[in-house]
C-alpha positions as a Markdown table, in Angstrom:
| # | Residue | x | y | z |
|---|---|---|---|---|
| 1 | Unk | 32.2 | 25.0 | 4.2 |
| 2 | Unk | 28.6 | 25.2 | 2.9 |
| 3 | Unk | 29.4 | 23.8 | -0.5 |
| 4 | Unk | 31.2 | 21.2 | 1.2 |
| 5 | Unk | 28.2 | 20.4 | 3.5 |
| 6 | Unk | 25.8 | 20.3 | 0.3 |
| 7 | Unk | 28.7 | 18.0 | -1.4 |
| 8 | Unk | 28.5 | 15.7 | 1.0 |
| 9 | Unk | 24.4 | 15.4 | 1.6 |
| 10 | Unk | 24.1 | 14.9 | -2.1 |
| 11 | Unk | 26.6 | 12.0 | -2.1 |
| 12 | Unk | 25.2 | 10.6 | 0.8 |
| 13 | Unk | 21.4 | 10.7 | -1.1 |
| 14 | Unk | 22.7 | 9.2 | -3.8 |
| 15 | Unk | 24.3 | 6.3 | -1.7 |
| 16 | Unk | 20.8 | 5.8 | 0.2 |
| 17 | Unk | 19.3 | 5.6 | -3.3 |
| 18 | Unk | 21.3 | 2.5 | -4.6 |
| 19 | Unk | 21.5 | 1.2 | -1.1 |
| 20 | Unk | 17.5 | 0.9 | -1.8 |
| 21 | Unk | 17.9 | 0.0 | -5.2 |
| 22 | Unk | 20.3 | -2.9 | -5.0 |
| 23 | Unk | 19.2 | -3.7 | -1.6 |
| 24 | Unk | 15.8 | -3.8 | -2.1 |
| 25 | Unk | 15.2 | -7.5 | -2.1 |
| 26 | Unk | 16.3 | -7.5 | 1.7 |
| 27 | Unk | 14.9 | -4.0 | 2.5 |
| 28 | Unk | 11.3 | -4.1 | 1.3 |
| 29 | Unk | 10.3 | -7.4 | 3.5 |
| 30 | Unk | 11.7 | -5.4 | 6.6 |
| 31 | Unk | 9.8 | -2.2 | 5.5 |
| 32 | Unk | 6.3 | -4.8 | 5.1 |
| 33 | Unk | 7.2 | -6.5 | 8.3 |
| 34 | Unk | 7.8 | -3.3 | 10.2 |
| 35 | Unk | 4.3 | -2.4 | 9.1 |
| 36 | Unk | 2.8 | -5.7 | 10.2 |
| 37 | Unk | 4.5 | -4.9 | 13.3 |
| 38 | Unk | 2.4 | -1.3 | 13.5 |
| 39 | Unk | -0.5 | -3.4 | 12.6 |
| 40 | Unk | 0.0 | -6.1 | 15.7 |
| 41 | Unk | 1.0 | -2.9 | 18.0 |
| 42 | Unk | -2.4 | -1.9 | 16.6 |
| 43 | Unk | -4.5 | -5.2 | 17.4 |
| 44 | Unk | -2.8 | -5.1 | 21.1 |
| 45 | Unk | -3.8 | -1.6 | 21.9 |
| 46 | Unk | -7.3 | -2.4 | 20.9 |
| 47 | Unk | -7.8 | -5.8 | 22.9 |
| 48 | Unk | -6.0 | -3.7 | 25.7 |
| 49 | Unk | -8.6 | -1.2 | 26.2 |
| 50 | Unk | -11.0 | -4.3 | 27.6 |
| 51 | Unk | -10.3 | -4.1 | 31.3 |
| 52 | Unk | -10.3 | -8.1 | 31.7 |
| 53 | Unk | -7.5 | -8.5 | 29.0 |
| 54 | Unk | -5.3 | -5.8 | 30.0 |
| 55 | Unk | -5.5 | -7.2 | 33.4 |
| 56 | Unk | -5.1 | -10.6 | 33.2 |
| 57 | Unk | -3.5 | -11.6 | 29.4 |
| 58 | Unk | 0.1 | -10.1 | 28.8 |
| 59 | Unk | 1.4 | -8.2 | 25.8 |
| 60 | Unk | 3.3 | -11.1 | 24.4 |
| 61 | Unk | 0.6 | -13.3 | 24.7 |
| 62 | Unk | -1.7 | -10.6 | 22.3 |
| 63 | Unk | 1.6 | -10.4 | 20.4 |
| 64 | Unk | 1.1 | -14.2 | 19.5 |
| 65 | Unk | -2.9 | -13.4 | 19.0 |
| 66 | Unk | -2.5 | -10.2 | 16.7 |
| 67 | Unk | 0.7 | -12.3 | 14.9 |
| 68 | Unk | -1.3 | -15.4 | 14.5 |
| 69 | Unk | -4.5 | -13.3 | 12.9 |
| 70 | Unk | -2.4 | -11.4 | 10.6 |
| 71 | Unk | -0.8 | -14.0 | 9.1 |
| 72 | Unk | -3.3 | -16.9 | 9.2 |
| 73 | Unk | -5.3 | -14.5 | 7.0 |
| 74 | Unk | -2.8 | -13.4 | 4.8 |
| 75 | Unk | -2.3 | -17.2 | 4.3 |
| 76 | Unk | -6.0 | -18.3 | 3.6 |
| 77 | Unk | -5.9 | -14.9 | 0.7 |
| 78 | Unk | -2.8 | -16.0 | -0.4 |
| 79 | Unk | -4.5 | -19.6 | -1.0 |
| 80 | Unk | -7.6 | -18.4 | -2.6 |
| 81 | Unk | -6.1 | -16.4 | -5.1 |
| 82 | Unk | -3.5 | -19.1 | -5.9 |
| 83 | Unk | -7.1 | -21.0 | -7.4 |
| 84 | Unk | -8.1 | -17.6 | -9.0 |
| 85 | Unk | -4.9 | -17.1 | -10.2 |
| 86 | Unk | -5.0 | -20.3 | -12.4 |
| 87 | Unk | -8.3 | -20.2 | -13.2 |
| 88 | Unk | -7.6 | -16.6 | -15.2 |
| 89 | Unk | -4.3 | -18.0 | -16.5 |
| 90 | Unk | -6.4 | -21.0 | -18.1 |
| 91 | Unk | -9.0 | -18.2 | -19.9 |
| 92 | Unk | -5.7 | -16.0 | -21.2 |
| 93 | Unk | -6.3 | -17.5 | -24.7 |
| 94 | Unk | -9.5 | -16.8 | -25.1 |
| 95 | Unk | -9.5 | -13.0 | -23.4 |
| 96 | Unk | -7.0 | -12.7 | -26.5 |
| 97 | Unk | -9.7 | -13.4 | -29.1 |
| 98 | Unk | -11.7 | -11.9 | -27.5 |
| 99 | Unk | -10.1 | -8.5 | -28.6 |
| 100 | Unk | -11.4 | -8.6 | -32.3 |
| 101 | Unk | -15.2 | -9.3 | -31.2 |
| 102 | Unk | -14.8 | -6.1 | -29.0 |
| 103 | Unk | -13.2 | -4.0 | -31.9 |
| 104 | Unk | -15.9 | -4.7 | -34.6 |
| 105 | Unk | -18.4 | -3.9 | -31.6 |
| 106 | Unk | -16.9 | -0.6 | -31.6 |
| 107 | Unk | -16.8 | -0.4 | -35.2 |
| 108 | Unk | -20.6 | -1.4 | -35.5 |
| 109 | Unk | -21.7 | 1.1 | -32.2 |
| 110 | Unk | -19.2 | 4.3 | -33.2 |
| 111 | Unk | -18.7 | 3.9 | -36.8 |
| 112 | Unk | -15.6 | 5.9 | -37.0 |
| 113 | Unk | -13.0 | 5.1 | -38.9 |
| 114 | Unk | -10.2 | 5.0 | -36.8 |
| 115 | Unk | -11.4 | 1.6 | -35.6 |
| 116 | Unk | -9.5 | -0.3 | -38.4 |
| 117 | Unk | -6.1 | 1.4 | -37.0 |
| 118 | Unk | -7.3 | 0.9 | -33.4 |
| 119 | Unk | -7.5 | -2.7 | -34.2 |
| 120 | Unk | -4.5 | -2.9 | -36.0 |
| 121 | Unk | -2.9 | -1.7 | -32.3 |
| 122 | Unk | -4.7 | -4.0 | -30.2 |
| 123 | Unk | -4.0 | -6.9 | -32.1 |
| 124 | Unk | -0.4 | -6.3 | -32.0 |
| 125 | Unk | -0.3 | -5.5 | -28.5 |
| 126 | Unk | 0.1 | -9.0 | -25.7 |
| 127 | Unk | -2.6 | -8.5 | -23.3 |
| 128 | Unk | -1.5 | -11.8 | -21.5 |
| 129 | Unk | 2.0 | -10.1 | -21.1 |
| 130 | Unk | -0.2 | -8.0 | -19.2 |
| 131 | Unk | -1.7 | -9.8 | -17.3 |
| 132 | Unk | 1.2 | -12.1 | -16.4 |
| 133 | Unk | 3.5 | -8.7 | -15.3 |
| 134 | Unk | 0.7 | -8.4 | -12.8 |
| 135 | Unk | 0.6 | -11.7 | -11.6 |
| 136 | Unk | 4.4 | -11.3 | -11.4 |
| 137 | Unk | 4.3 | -8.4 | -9.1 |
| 138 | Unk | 2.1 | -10.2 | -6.6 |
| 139 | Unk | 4.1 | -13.2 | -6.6 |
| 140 | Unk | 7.4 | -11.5 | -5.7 |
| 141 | Unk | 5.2 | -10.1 | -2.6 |
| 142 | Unk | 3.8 | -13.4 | -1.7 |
| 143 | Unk | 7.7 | -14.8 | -2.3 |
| 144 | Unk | 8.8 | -12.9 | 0.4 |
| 145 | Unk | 6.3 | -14.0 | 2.9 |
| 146 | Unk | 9.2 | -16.0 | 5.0 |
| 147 | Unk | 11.5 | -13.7 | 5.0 |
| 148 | Unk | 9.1 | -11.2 | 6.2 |
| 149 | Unk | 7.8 | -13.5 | 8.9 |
| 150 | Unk | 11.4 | -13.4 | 9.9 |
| 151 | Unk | 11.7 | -9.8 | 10.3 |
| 152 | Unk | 8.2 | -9.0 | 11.7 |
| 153 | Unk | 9.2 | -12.1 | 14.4 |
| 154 | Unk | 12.0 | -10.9 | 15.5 |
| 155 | Unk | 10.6 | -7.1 | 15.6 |
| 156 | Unk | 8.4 | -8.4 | 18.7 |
| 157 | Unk | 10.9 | -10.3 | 20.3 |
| 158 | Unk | 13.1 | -7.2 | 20.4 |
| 159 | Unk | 10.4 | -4.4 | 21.1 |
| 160 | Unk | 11.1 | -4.7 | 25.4 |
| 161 | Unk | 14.4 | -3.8 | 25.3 |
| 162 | Unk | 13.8 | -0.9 | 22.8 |
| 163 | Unk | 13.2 | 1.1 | 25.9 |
| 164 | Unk | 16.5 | -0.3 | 27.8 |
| 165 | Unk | 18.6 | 0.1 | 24.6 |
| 166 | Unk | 17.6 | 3.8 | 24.3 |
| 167 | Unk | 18.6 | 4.4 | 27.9 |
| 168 | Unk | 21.7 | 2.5 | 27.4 |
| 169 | Unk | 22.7 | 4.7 | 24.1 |
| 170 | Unk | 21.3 | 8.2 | 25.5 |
| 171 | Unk | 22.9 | 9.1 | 29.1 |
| 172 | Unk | 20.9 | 12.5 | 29.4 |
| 173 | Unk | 17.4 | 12.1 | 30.6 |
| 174 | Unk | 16.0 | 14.9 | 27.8 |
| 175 | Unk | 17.8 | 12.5 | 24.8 |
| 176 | Unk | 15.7 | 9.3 | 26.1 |
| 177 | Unk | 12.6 | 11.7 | 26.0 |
| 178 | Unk | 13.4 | 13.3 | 22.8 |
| 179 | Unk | 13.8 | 9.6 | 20.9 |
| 180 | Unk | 11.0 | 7.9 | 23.1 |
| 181 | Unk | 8.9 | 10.9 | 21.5 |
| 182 | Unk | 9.6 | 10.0 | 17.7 |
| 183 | Unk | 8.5 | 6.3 | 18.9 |
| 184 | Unk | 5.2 | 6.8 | 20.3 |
| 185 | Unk | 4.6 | 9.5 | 16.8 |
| 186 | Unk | 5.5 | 7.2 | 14.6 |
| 187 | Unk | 3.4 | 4.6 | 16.6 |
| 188 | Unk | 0.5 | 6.8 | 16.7 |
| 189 | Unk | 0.5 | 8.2 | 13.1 |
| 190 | Unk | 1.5 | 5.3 | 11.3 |
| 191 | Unk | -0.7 | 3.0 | 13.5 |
| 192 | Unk | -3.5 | 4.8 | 13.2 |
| 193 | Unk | -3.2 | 5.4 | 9.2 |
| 194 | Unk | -2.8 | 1.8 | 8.3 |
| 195 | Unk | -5.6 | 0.5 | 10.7 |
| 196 | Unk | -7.9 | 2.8 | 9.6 |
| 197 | Unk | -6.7 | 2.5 | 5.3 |
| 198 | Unk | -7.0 | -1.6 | 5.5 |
| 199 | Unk | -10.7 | -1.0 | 7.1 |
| 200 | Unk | -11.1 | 1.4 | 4.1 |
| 201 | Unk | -9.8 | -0.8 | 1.6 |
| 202 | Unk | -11.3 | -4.0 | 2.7 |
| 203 | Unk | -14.8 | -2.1 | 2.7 |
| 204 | Unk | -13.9 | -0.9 | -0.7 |
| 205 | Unk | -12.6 | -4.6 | -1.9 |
| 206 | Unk | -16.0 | -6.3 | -0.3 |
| 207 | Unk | -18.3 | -4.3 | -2.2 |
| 208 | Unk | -16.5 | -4.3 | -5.1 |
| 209 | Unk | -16.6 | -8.2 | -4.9 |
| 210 | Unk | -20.2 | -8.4 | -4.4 |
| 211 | Unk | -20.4 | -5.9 | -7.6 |
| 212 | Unk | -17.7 | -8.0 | -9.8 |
| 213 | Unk | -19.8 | -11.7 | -8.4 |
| 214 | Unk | -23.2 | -9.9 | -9.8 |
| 215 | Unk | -21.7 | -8.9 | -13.5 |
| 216 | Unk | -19.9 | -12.6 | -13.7 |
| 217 | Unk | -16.2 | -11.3 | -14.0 |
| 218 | Unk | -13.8 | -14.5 | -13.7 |
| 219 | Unk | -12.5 | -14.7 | -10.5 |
| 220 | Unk | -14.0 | -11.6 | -8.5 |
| 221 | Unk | -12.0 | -12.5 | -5.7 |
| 222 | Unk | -9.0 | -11.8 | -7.2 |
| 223 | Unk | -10.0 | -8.5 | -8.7 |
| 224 | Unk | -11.7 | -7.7 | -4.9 |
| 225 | Unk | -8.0 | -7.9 | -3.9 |
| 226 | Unk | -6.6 | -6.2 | -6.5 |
| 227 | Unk | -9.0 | -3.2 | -5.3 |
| 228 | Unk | -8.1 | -3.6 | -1.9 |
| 229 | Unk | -4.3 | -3.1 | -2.6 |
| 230 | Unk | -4.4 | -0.9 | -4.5 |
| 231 | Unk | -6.6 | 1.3 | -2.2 |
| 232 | Unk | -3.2 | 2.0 | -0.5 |
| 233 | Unk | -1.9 | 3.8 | -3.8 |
| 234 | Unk | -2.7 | 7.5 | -3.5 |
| 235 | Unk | -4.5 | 9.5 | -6.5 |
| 236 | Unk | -3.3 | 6.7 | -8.5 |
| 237 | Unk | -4.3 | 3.5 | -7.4 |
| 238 | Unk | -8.4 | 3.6 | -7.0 |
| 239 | Unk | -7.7 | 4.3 | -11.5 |
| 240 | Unk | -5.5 | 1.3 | -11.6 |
| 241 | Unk | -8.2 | -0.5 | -9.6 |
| 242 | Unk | -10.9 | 0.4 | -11.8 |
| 243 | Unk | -9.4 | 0.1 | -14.7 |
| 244 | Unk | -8.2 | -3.5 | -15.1 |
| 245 | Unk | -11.2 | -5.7 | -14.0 |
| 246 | Unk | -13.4 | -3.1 | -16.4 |
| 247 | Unk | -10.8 | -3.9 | -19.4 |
| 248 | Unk | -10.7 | -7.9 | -18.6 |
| 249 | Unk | -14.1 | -7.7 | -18.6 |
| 250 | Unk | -14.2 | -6.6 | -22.1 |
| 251 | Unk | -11.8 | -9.3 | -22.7 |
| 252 | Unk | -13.6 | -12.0 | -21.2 |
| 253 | Unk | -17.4 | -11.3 | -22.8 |
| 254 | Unk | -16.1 | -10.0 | -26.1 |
| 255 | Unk | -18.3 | -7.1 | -24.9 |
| 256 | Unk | -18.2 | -3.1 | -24.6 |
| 257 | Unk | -21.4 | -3.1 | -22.0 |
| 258 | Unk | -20.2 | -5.7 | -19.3 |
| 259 | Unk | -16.3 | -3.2 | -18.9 |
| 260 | Unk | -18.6 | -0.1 | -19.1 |
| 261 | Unk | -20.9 | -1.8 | -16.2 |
| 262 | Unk | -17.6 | -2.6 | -14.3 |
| 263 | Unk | -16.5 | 1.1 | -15.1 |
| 264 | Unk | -19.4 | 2.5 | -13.6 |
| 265 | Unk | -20.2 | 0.3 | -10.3 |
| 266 | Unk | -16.4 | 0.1 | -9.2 |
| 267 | Unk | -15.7 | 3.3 | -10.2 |
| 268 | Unk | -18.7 | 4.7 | -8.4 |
| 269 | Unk | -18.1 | 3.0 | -5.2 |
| 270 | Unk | -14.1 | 4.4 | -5.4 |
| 271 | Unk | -15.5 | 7.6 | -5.4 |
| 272 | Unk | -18.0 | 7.5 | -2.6 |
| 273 | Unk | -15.8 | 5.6 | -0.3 |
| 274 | Unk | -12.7 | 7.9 | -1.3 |
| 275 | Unk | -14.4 | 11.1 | -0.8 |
| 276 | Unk | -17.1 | 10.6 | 2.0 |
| 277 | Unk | -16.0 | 7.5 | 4.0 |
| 278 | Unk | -12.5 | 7.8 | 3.6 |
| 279 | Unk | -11.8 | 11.6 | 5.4 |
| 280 | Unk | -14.4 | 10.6 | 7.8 |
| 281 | Unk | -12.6 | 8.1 | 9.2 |
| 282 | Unk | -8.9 | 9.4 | 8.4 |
| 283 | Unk | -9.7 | 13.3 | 9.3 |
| 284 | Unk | -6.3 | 14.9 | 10.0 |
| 285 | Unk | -4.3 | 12.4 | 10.9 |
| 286 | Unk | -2.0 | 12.6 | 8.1 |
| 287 | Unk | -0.6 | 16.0 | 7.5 |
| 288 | Unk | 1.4 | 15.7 | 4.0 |
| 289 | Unk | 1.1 | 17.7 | 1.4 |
| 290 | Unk | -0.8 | 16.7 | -1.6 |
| 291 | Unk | 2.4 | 17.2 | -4.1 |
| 292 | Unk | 4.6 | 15.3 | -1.9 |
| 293 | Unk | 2.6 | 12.2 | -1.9 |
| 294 | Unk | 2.7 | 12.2 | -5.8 |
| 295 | Unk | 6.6 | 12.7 | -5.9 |
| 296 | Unk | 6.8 | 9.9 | -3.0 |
| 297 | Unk | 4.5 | 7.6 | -5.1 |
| 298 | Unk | 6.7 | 8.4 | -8.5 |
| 299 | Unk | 9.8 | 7.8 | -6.9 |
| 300 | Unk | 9.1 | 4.5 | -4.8 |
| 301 | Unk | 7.5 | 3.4 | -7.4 |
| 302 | Unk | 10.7 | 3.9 | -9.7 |
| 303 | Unk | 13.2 | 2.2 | -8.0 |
| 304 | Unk | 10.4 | -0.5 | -5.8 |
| 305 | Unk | 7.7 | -0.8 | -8.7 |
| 306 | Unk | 4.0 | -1.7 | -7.0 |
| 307 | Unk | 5.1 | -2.5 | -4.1 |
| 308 | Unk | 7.1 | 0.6 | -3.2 |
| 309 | Unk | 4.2 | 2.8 | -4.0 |
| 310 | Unk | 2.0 | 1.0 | -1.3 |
| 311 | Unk | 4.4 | 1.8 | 1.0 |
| 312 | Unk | 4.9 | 5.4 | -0.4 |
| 313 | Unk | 2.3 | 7.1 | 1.8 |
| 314 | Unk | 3.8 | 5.0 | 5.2 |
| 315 | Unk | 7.4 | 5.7 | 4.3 |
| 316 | Unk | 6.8 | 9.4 | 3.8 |
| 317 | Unk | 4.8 | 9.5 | 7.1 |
| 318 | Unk | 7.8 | 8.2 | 9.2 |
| 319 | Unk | 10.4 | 10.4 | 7.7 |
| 320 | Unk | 8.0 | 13.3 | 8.4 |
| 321 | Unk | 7.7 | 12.5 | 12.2 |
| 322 | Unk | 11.4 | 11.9 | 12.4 |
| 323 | Unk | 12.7 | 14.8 | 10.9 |
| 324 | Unk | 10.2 | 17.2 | 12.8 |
| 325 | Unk | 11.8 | 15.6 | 15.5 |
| 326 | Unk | 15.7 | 17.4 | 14.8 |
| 327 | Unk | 16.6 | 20.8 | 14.8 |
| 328 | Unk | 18.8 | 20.0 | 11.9 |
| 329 | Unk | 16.6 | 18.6 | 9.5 |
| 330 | Unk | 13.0 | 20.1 | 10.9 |
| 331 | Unk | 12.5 | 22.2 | 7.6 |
| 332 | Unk | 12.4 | 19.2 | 5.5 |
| 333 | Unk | 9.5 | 17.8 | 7.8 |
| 334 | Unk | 7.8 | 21.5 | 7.3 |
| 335 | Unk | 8.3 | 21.1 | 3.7 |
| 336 | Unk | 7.0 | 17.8 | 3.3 |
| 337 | Unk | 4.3 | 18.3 | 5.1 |
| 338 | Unk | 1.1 | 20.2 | 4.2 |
| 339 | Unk | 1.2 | 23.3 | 6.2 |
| 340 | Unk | 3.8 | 22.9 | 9.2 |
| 341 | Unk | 0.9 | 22.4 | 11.6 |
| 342 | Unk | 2.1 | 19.4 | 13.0 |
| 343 | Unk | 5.0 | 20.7 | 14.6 |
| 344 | Unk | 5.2 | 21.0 | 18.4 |
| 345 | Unk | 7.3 | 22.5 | 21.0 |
| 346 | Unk | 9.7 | 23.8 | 18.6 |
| 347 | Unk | 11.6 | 25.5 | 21.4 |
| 348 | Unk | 12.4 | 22.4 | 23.4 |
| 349 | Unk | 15.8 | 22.0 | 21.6 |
């Protein structure tokens, strides 16, 4: 019977994974619009706490406020880097010749010999293809935007009868309690986390800006952004976002000291904001474990590329929450979690 059990959660695993592999193109813009929805739940709560609002102004109309912010600013970004994005497309050539000044740089600074070899590499190597993989990746997210307005759209038209639906589906009072529970969890802990990470990572994306505009990297706006998204990669993503604008800018002056200088300023303000600012604002909020988070972010991003490890950390939040929620499946909450803390009223079931 056990076996059998076992038998059949593994098959059904397996058919969740290549539900979200082959299913991804309709899955992902509901997982992004379901956290624009946290963000406009967010946005409401906020204006709600001024007495004259919550009095006077009702929830749909802040829906239509929060809905209208989110996107008309997503929109204006979206616009801006369209220009950035050609105006770095136009300089591809010549970051590619670039790579041949920087190489005998090396060779002149260093004077090793592996240089000639190292060179050898790099000139073999398609630094465009790089580029363009990346500007690929961002243009499958932007690609999506309708279909996402869709979902997030229709998520606020249906939120008010959430409450009647439960009641409808759950006949005993302590049922509608239990799953009215996991609602305002998830609402509180996913809510909270992605208010308080886009403040993080616009901070982080505005001074690296400021820092990128003072060096004269092409298009600092576009590599602010880059930043900023991929402040929502754990461990991972402030290396990514340090990385690539210090390497084009090695590409674009022919120069070792200009990437160095990125290296240094963006690196140095991903460190102070990540550990100071960062578990300041975030405290305790989120209580996964450290090892999790990495598996979540390898996985996601497997079978979802970039995109599914920004949403790692959010994804592996909710499933937390809902599974402390079950008697059944409460020690796979404990075990993703960081030290079972979170758990409360165990004995209610």
């Amino acid at each position: 019977m056990r076996a059998s059990r076992i038998t059949n959660s593994l098959l059904i695993s397996f058919a969740v994974v290549v539900i979200f592999i082959y299913g991804k193109n309709l899955i992902i813009p509901f997982v992004v619009a379901l956290i624009f929805w946290f963000l406009i739940k967010e946005i409401r709560d906020v204006l709600n706490k001024i007495k004259f609002i919550k009095e006077k102004i009702p929830n749909s109309i802040l829906n239509v406020i929060g809905f209208a912010a989110i996107f008309l600013i997503i929109g204006g970004v979206v616009k801006i880097l369209t220009i950035n994005i050609q105006q770095l497309s136009t300089q591809l050539p010549a970051y590619q010749n670039n790579i041949s000044q920087i190489t005998e740089s090396i060779n002149t600074s260093l004077n090793i010999d592996i240089v000639s070899s190292a060179k050898e590499l790099l000139g073999e190597y398609e630094y465009t293809k790089l580029l363009s993989g990346l500007f690929s990746s961002l243009t499958d997210i932007f690609g999506d935007a309708f279909l996402i307005i869709i979902y997030t759209l229709f998520l606020l038209l249906e939120e008010p009868f959430f409450s009647k639906k439960i009641k409808a589906i759950y006949s005993k009072k302590e049922d509608q309690n239990e799953v009215n529970l996991v609602f305002k969890q998830l609402d509180k802990s996913i809510g909270r986390y992605l208010s308080l990470k886009t403040l993080i990572s616009i901070l982080t994306g505005l001074l690296s800006y400021f820092a990128l505009l003072t060096i004269g990297l092409d298009a600092p706006l576009f590599w602010a952004f880059l930043i900023f998204l991929m402040n929502y990669i754990p461990t991972v993503g402030s290396l990514i976002a340090t990385a690539f604008p210090s390497m084009f800018a090695m590409l674009q002056f022919g120069e070792l000291m200009p990437g160095i200088w990125v290296l240094i300023i963006v690196g140095a303000i991903q460190l102070i904001i990540g550990n100071f600012v960062d578990p300041k604002l975030t405290g305790k909020s989120l209580n996964v474990s450290p090892l999790i988070v990495l598996i979540g972010l390898a996985f996601w991003g497997a079978i979802w590329g970039i995109i599914g490890m920004i949403l790692s950390v959010p994804i592996t939040v909710m499933l937390i929450i809902i599974f402390s929620e079950f008697p059944q499946t409460r020690s796979v909450a404990i075990l993703l979690s960081k030290d079972g803390s979170f758990i409360k009223n165990e004995n209610r079931n």
